[in-house]
Structure formats: structure tokens, C-alpha cells
Phi, psi and omega in degrees: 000333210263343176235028157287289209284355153320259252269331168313307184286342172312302199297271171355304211268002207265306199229047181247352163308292207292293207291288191278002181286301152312330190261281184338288159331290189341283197291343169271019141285319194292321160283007157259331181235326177135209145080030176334278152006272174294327193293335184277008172252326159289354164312304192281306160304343145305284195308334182285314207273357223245289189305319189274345160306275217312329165292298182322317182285335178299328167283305194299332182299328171317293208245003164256303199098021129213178201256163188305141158224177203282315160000301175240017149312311215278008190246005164277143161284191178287332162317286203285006191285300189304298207288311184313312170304301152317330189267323160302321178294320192276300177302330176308314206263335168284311140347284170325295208292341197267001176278344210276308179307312176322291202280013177271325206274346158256003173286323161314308161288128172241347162270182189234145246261119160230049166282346163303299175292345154300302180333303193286332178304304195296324186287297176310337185264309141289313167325285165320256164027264191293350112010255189283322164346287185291342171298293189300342181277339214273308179315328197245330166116073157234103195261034169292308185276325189311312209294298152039278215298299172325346171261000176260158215249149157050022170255131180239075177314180189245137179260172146165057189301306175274003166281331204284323166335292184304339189260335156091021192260354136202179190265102169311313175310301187285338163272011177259313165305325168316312213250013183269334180270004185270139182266155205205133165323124126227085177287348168252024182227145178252060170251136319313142170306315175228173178316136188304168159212126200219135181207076186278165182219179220260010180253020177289136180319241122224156180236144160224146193229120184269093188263149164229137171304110222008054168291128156282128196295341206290334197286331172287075193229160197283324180312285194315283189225055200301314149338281183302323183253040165270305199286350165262020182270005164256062175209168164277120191237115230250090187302336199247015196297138150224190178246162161294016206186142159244031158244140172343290212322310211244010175286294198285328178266345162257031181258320166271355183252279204082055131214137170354135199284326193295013153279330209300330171325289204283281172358290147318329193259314148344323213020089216231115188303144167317156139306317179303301209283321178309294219288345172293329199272307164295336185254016167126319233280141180287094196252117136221194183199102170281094187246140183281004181215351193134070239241033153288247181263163325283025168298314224046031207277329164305346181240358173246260177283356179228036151291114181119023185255146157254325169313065209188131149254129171291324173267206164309152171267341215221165159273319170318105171308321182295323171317310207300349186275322181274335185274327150304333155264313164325282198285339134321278172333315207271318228248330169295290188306359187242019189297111176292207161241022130313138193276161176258153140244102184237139161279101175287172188186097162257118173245135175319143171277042217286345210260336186264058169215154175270121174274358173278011180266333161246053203276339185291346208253118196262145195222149134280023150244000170290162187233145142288149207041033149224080190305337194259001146287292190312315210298305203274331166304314198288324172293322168320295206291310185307326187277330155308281198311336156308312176302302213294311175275007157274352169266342168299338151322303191291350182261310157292332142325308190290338160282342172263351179249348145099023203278333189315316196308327206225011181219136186294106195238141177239112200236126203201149173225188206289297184211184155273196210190096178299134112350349211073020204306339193239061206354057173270324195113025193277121149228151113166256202194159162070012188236025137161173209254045141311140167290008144288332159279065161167054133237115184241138153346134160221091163241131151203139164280099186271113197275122187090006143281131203277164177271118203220135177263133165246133181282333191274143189299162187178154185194162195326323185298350168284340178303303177328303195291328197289318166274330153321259192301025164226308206265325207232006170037054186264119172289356223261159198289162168288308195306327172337303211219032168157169178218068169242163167264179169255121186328309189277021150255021164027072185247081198309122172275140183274012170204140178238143168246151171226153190245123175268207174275296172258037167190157175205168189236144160238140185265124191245188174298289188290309169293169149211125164221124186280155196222083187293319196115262174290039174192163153204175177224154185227140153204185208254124200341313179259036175066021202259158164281135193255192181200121177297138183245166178335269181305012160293306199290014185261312192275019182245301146017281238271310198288321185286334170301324157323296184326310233254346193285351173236037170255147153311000000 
């Protein structure tokens, strides 16, 4: 019942939101300045161009399983160009006549009215309602209502699963255990296009996968990261690497899916596991994930690729970054010495300590990214770097456990991060991630020490969406086509993509050879390898095709 009327009043307040909010501005210029007139055609014209989107979208959501953008406006034919029109015409002419019946029908009243205001009591009141729903639903895992949200074009509910936490009204933990084990519908995703077919055996490796949190592959140098980029300098190294994401959330789901980020909703909401991490997880394997900040919000991880995992801390290990970098190789440690022969998979998850470090520690430390005479650029370099090299002497620990316990014989070690970390490299004023898709933000480090793999550098583009299938068919030996279930290759068939997509919290981009053209929703921009602004050309619009069939190939 409770998410009957969730969805009714959603629906209701989302686009009486759309429709009167704006019309609402109208009438208060009109009662202050005047200009009747012009507001009531403008009116008409808003309501019209507002209702035939709202139709147009309503088909494309019908045959994608996601709503329009201006993006994929510009990929219609002509045919649909002439019916929008048309359709707009038709709405023009219906408007008209019912703005004509309104104002006959208040020119009419002579009491005096208050049904508006009741009208807005009711509306404002269900808003709240459906609100506070989605907060308690988003907070408690109920993802009858969560799953919701995506069908409404442009609704965006209100979360506050870590204020209601901070506040002690509820225990994150003890409802993600409760509720990790409940099965919940997905009727709306077709993962795996067909059954898995997996056949691990018992000489299969142990995997450890090393994420450093915005790591720059440029960052790896003896200066730097004299640890890291000694033990990785005998691997396979994937030079050309990017992530799918220039945020954790989505840096990290298309590193466990090898699917696109503009999945990450319904997934979520689903709460529907990587495959990689289920089948590791079915095929004997010891699954956890050690993160030094968390691996809650904003990963999410617990509600995406490691549901049903219980081994996962969501919070901080520490109030310290540095501790918590060190309390991650601690409890690594601890879980290795308590180790039966069952094989492991673990995630380590280190994030740099940028806001808990001294940048004069690394003013002496040679870079090519400092400028002269601009300390306060230097300031954001220095700080950078010292929190890598923070990172850097805790994976040297972590490289000693792994050299005393002998793991190199038998275990597949990975070195890898979310995104990248802008510099300010394109004199925009950009420095950290998530604030636009350069390839300094989305091109990451891919190392790994494969034991009976020779050490090799590959040169071919390549990206998070290649892990999966990559470990699936070498490690979890699964036949099924790469397509079954993402749409990535296996790293070592050195296969180049020729588009690629990568994703933010509200946008996303595809990467052509030549472009990246980003997708706002009601806009979009293209630019070009040094981030300069571009213009889509012929052979763009094929792979931006190619790409939205992707978005769309694994809903039902």
C-alpha cells in the first residue's frame, strides 16, 4: 500500500512540479507588472513544448529504459523531427482552447475563492509525503519504492541515509545486514544476457586488486611512488588504460560490472551484485573489501557490486586518513594470518590522505606540475602528491606481507584506481575529479602481476569495462560471449574500443578516438583530446548509435 501511493503522489507532485512551477512565476509578474497578455501565450507555448517532451520521452523510455536527452535528440530522423512537430502543433491548439474555458470559467466567480489554496495545501503536502517516503525507503533498503525513481524524467528525491545515521535514528550496518540477503525483482534487467556457464577449479589464483583512490598514472615514478612503481615494474601494464567514471560511485561500477555508469540507478536500486564478485563469491572464493574511508557513500558498494558480501566496511577505519591508510594493511594482514586454503578475493581500497598531510614534505619532490609564481597552484600539487606518497608507504608495507607470505606463487595482485585528478592541466581552474570528463580525470593506472604471465606493456586503448570479462574468462574460466554481461573485452586480446562510455552523478560522456561529447541532459558539448571545445562530425554520430544501444542492451 505504502508504495502504491509513493508512486501515485510521486507522479502527481513530479509534474504538476514540471508544469506549474514555472506558470506559477508567470502569474506573480503578472500581478505586479502587468503584461497579461504576453504571459498567456507564453503559457501556451511552455505548456505545449513541456507536454509533447514529455510524450516524445515517454516513447523513447518505452524502447531504451532511459529518458531523452538533448544528446539523443540530435540521433533522430526526420521522420520524428516532422511528428514533434506536429505534435507541438496540436498541443498549441489545445492549450489555447483550454486557456480560452479557464478564463471564461474565472471571469465567472464572484465569491470568493479559496480552492487554489487549498489546491497548493494538498499538493505541498503530498510533496513532503512522498519526500520523507523516499528518504526512509532510500535509508531502510526498500527498494519497491527506490526502483521508482528512474521513471520519472528529471525527479530527483531527497536522500539522507548519513544525516539520519549521524543522528543515531538508524544503524547502517545492522539494516544492510538485515536486508542484504533479501531477494528483490529484476525484472527489469536482462544480466547475464544468458546463463553463465563458469567452470573454476581448484588451481585458480587468489586475486587481490589494490584500488588507490585518484590516482594519476603520471604519479608512478621512483620520486614519487618508489614502492609502488618498483613492485609494479614486472607486470602487465596496460598504458592507455581509463575508468568509466570520473567519480568513486562510478569509477568503481564500471570496474565490477564492464558496464557503462548510466546503469548504476537501476542496479542500485535493484540491488543487483557484479557477476564477477557473485561468481567469485560461488566459486569458493574468501570475498572481502578493505577501504581506509569506506566503502558507503559515495561507493555505494554495499548496494551495488558487493551485495551479499558481508566482509565490507562502509565507514571510515579511522577519524585519521592516515591511520585508516594503515589500519587497511593492518586488518589485511590480520585476515591473511587467519587464512584456512580457501582462495581469496580482496579489494584494498586506499584513499590518499589529501586533507591530513603536510604539502612542504613534498616541496623538494621533482614533478612537472608545479608553475612558477603561483603558490597557491603549487600549494594544490604538493598537496596532491604527499598524499600519494602517503598511499605509497603503506603499500610498501603491504608489499612486504605479500613478499613474507610468499603470495606472488599463487596470487593475481592488481593495481589500479576510481579516476584520475585534474591538476589544473588545462589552465581551466579544475583540480581534483567529477568536475568534467578530460582525460586527465578518467585515464588510470592498470597493473598486474599475473603468476606465468610474461611482463608486457600494452599500448591499445583500454578500459574499466575490460576487467571484468578479463577475469571472468582467465580466472573464473566462464564461456559465455563478453557481451552476455558488459561491454568490454578481455584485456589481453588487445582489443581497442572505438567509444567509449564514462559517467558522473548527473552526466555522462562518450569517448570517440578523436571527442569526448558529454551529455548534461538538456544540453550537450563536444570537445576535443585537449579539452578544447569541438564540433560532432560525420563519423561521430555512429558511435554515439553504437553507444546509446549499449545504455539500453541490458534492460529487458
Amino acid at each position: 500500500m505504502l508504495s502504491i501511493s509513493y508512486i501515485l503522489l510521486a507522479t502527481l507532485t513530479h509534474f504538476i512540479s514540471i508544469h506549474f512551477l514555472p506558470l506559477l512565476l508567470m502569474s506573480l509578474i503578472h500581478r505586479f507588472i502587468g503584461f497579461g497578455a504576453v504571459l498567456v501565450i507564453l503559457s501556451i507555448i511552455y505548456a505545449s513544448i513541456v507536454n509533447s517532451l514529455l510524450i516524445m520521452d515517454a516513447n523513447f523510455f518505452a524502447s531504451n529504459r532511459f529518458h531523452m536527452s538533448l544528446m539523443t535528440v540530435i540521433l533522430f530522423d526526420s521522420q520524428t523531427y516532422l511528428f514533434a512537430l506536429f505534435q507541438i502543433m496540436i498541443m498549441l491548439v489545445f492549450h489555447y482552447f483550454l486557456g480560452k474555458e479557464i478564463g471564461k470559467f474565472l471571469e465567472t466567480r464572484t465569491e470568493k475563492a479559496y480552492l487554489g489554496v487549498s489546491v497548493a495545501a494538498l499538493v505541498i503536502s503530498a510533496w513532503v509525503y512522498v519526500q520523507g517516503v523516499h528518504i526512509w525507503a532510500d535509508a531502510t533498503y526498500q527498494s519497491s519504492i527506490t526502483t521508482f525513481t528512474r521513471y520519472l524524467p528529471s525527479f530527483r528525491p531527497l536522500h539522507a541515509k548519513r544525516d539520519l545515521a549521524r543522528l543515531g535514528l538508524i544503524d547502517s550496518d545492522q539494516l544492510r545486514e538485515k536486508n542484504m540477503s533479501k531477494e528483490v525483482s529484476d525484472s527489469e534487467l536482462l544480466y547475464p544476457k544468458t546463463p553463465l556457464q563458469c567452470s573454476s577449479d581448484v588451481e585458480s589464483k587468489n586475486v587481490l586488486v589494490i584500488l588507490i583512490d585518484a590516482l594519476r598514472p603520471e604519479m608512478l615514478t621512483h620520486e614519487i611512488m618508489p614502492n609502488t612503481s618498483k613492485f609494479f615494474k614486472e607486470s602487465s601494464n596496460f598504458e592507455n588504460h581509463y575508468s568509466g567514471g570520473t567519480s568513486s560511485r562510478m569509477g568503481m561500477f564500471s570496474l565490477f560490472y564492464g558496464l557503462p555508469s548510466t546503469y548504476w540507478r537501476v542496479f542500485h536500486d535493484n540491488l543487483k551484485p557484479s557477476l564477477l564478485i557473485q561468481q567469485f563469491d560461488e566459486s569458493g572464493y574468501d570475498v572481502q573489501a578493505i577501504s581506509s574511508s569506506g566503502l558507503g557513500s559515495p561507493a555505494v558498494l554495499d548496494r551495488t557490486a558487493f551485495v551479499g558480501i558481508s566482509k565490507i566496511n562502509l565507514k571510515p577505519l579511522s577519524d585519521s586518513e592516515v591511520t585508516s591508510l594503515q589500519l587497511t594493511t593492518d586488518l589485511w594482514e590480520e585476515s591473511i594470518n587467519q587464512k584456512n586454503e580457501s582462495k581469496f578475493f580482496t579489494l584494498l581500497h586506499y584513499d590518499p590522505p589529501i586533507n591530513d598531510v603536510n604539502h612542504n614534505e613534498s616541496i623538494k619532490i621533482k614533478n612537472r606540475f608545479t608553475r612558477k609564481d603561483d603558490a597557491s597552484h603549487n600549494i594544490e600539487v604538493f598537496r596532491y602528491i604527499e598524499s600519494i606518497r602517503e598511499v605509497d608507504r603503506e603499500i610498501g608495507r603491504l608489499i612486504k606481507v605479500i613478499n613474507n607470505k610468499n603470495l606472488l606463487k599463487d596470487t593475481i595482485v592488481i593495481m589500479t584506481s576510481d579516476h584520475g585528478y585534474e591538476l589544473d592541466d588545462y589552465q581551466t581552474n579544475y583540480y581534483g575529479h567529477s568536475s568534467n570528463y578530460s582525460p586527465v580525470q578518467t585515464k588510470v593506472p592498470m597493473m598486474m602481476i599475473w603468476p606465468g604471465r610474461d611482463a608486457k606493456k600494452y599500448s591499445s586503448r583500454s578500459s574499466h569495462h575490460d576487467f571484468a570479462p578479463t577475469l571472468m574468462r582467465e580466472i573464473l574460466n566462464c564461456s559465455n560471449n563478453y557481451s552476455d554481461y558488459s561491454t568490454g573485452n578481455n584485456l589481453f586480446d588487445e582489443k581497442p574500443w572505438r567509444y567509449m562510455i564514462a559517467g558522473s552523478y548527473d552526466s555522462f560522456s562518450v569517448f570517440t578516438d578523436q571527442k569526448i561529447i558529454i551529455s548534461y541532459g538538456s544540453y550537450f558539448e563536444v570537445r576535443d583530446q585537449n579539452y578544447d571545445l569541438s564540433e560532432i562530425e560525420g563519423s561521430d554520430y555512429k558511435d554515439l548509435e553504437d553507444a546509446v544501444s549499449d545504455m539500453s542492451q541490458y534492460f529487458k
